[in-house]
N, C-alpha and C positions, 0 to 999 in steps of 0.2 A: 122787359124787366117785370118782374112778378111784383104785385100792388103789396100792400101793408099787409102782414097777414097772412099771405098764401104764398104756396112754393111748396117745395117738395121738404115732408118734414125729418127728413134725416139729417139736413142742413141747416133746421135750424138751432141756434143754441140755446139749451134750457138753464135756467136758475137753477143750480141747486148746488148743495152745501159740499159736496164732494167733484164741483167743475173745473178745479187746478187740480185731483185724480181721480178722474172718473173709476168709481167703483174699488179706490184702494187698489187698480190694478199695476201700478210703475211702483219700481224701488225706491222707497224714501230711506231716509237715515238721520239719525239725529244724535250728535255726540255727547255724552253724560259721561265725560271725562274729568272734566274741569267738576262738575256738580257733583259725581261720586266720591274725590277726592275729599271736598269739601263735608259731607255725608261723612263719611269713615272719619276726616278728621274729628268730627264733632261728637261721635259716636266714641270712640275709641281715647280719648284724650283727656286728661286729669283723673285716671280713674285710683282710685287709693282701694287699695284690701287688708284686710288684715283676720287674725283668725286668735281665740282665746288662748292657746300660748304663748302669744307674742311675734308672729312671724310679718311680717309686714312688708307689699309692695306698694310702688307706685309711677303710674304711667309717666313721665318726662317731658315726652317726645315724639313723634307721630310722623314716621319717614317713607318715603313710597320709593319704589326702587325706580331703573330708567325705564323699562317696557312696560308703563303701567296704561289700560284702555277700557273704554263701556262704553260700547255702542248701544244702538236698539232699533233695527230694522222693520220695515213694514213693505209686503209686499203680497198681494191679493187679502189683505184685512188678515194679514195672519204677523203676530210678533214675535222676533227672532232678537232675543236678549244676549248677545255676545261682551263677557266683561272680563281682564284679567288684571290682578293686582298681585302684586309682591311688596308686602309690608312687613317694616321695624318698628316696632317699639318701645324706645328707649327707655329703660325702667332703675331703677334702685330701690334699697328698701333693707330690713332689720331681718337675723333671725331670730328664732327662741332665746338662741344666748346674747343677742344684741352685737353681733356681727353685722358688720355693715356688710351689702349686698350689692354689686352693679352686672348689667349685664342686658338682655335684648331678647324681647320677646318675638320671635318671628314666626311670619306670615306668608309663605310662599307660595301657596296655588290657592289664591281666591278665585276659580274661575268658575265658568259658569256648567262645564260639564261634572264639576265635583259639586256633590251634595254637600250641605252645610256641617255636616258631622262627621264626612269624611277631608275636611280641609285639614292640613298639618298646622299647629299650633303648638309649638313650641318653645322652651327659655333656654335660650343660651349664655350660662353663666361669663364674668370677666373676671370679676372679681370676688374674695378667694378664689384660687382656682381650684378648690376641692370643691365639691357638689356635698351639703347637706344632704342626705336623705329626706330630713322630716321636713325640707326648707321644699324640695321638690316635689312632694307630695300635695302641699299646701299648695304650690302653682295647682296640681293637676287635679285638686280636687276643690279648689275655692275661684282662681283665676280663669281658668282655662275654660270653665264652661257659664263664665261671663262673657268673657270673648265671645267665646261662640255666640251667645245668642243677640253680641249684638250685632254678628256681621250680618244673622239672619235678618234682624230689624233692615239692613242698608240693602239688602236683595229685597226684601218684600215692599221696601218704598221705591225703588228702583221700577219695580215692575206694576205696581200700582199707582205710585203720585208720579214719576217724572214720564212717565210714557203716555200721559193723558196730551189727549190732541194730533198723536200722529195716525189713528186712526179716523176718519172724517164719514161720519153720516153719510149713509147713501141716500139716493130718493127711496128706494125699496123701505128702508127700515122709515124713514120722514113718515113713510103714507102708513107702514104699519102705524107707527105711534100714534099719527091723527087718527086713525081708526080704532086704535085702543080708548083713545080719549072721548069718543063718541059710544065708549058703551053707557045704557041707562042705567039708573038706578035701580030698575026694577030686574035686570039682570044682575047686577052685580048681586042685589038682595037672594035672587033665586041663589047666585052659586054659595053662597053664606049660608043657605038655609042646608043645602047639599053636605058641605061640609060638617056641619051641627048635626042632620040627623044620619050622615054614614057614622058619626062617635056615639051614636044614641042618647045625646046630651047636647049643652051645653059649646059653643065654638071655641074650644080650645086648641085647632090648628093638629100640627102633626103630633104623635105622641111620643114622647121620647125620654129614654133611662136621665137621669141625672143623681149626681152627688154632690153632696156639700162639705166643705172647708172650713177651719176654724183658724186662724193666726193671731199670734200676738207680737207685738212689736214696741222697744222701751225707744225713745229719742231723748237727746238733749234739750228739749227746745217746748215750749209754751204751744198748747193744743190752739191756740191762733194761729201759729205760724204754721203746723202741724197742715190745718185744712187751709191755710191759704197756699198752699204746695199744692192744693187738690184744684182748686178754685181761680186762681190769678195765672191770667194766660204767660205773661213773661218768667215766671218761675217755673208753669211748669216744662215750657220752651228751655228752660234752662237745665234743668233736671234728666229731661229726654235728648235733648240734642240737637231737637229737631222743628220744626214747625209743628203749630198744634193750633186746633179748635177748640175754643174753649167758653161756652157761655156760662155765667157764674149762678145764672137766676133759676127759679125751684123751676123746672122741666124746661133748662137749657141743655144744648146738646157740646159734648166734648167727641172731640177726636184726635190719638195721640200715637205717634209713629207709623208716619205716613197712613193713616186710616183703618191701622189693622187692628186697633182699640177706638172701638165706639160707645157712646151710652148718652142716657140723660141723668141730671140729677134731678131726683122725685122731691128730696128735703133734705134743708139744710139749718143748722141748727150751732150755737155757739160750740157745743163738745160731739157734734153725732153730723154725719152724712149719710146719705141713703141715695144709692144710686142704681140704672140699670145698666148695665154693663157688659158688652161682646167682642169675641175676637170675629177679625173676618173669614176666616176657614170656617166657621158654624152654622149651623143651620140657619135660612134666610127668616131676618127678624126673630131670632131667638134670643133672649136676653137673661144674661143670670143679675140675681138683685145681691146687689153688697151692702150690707149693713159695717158703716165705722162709726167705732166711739171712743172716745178722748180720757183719758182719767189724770189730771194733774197728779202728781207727788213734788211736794211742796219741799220737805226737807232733802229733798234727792234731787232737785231744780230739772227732775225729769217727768215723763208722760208719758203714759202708758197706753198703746192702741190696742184694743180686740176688734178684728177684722172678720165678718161671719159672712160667708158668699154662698148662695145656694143656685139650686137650678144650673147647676156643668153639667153640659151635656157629655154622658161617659163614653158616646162612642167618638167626640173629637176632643177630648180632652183627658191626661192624666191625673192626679192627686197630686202625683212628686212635680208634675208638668206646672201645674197651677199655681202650689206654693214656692216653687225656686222662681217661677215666673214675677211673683208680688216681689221678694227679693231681689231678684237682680234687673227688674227694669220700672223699680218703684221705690222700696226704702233705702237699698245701699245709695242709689243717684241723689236721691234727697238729703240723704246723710253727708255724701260726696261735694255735690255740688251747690246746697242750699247750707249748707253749715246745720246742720240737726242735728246731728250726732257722730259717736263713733262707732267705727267698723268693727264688727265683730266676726 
């Protein structure tokens, strides 16, 4: 019998963080059935629209068909996101002429070989059984590309927050890391200095196109309530649908829809916020700064936001992208689900 210590070392077993799969190499699975369900529900439910002639829906009901599944695979560190869902619904709601409306928005190939813009998203009327023209138009030009983006939100936290952990550290990346963590200051400094003088200046990092946006936005609701929407972790979990980071204090960090909106807030002030702000498809640590300001109107028991964001970076971001974006995953929910206002 070989002493404490020695033996032949193929046999013996090491510590390490990936020793129930060595190396990520056996098929794991983990089921995000129950959780995706739960996701779309929250996502997709109580949504009210409405549009300045008077046309008006609203979500009911939130029904998943029988063959509904989301898995997430791991096999050699590689993820294999398999999900499919067939969703209803349930809606009613006013036209222009104040026709009442019932019928069902359907959802039938959420899957994961269809891109999000190519999903079929459509309303099938019940009641009247004549189809408004201008009633069906308002779906496909106000509703429908709410939808869409929030099924994108339930794929992107899918593949980013519920799939943390089925990939397990190997020793290779452990020792890269401690060896990353043992570099000196006096290197880090050189490649800082590299960086600075390949710009012939100043370290401003990569350079990069950007444009700026300007939005206004009226609510119902008192410029307190207005930033505690922005500010108060359970509001804005209420508002998104979803879990959120939220630190309230001058350079606390927020994080909201599954982490694909990050930032800190720089300053905070009774009618102004000042924050830095990114999507995660953008360049690493690149941040646009959002300037918001408050304006009470006293006899109109409303409040008036101007929203100025600058610093988008133009090659992963649109104009029309960014402003439908403040809308549909920021004041219509607030409006919807915080009581702020009406839908317009």
């Amino acid at each position: 019998m070989a002493k404490w210590g020695e033996g032949d070392p193929r046999w013996i077993v090491e510590d390490r963080p990936d020793g129930t799969n060595v190396n990520n190499w056996h098929w794991k699975e983990k089921d995000a059935t129950a959780w995706s369900k739960d996701k779309l529900t929250n996502l997709l439910s109580d949504l009210k629209f409405g549009d300045t002639a008077g046309n008006a829906l609203e979500v009911e009901e939130v029904n998943f068909g029988d063959e509904c599944e989301a898995v997430i695979n791991n096999r050699k560190q590689k993820l294999i996101f398999l999900y499919e869902f067939n969703i209803t619904l349930k809606c009613s709601g006013y036209t222009f002429e104040n026709d009442k409306v019932t019928g069902n928005i359907e959802i039938p190939n959420l899957e994961q070989q269809e891109p999000i813009e190519d999903v079929d998203i459509d309303f099938s009327q019940e009641t009247p059984k004549s189809v408004e023209p201008k009633y069906y138009d308002f779906f496909k030009t106000q509703v429908r590309p709410f939808i869409r983006e929030r099924l994108q939100t339930y794929v992107d936290m899918l593949t980013s927050e519920y799939s943390k952990g089925i990939v397990l550290p190997t020793k290779d990346v452990n020792s890269k890391a401690e060896q990353k963590g043992k570099v000196t200051k006096q290197t880090a400094d050189k490649e800082v200095s590299q960086r600075s003088d390949s710009k012939g200046g100043a370290n401003t990092g990569l350079k990069i196109a950007t444009f700026k946006i300007e939005l206004k936005e009226t609510f119902q609701a008192t410029a307190h309530d207005i930033l505690e929407a922005f500010l108060d972790k359970p509001r804005v979990e209420a508002f998104t649908g979803a879990a959120a980071q939220v630190d309230r204090s001058k350079g606390g960090a927020f994080a909201l829809y599954g982490r694909n909106v990050t930032g800190y807030f720089d300053s905070i002030e009774d009618k102004r916020i000042k924050m830095r702000w990114r999507k995660s498809s953008w360049p690493a640590e690149h941040y646009s700064l959002v300037d918001i300001t408050l304006h009470e109107v006293e006899e109109r028991s409303e409040t008036e936001m101007k929203l100025i964001q600058t610093l988008i970076p133009s090659d992963y971001a649109e104009e029309q992208e960014m402003r439908a974006g403040w809308t549909n995953m920021y004041f219509q929910p607030m409006k919807q689900r915080l009581a702020l206002g009406y839908l317009l």
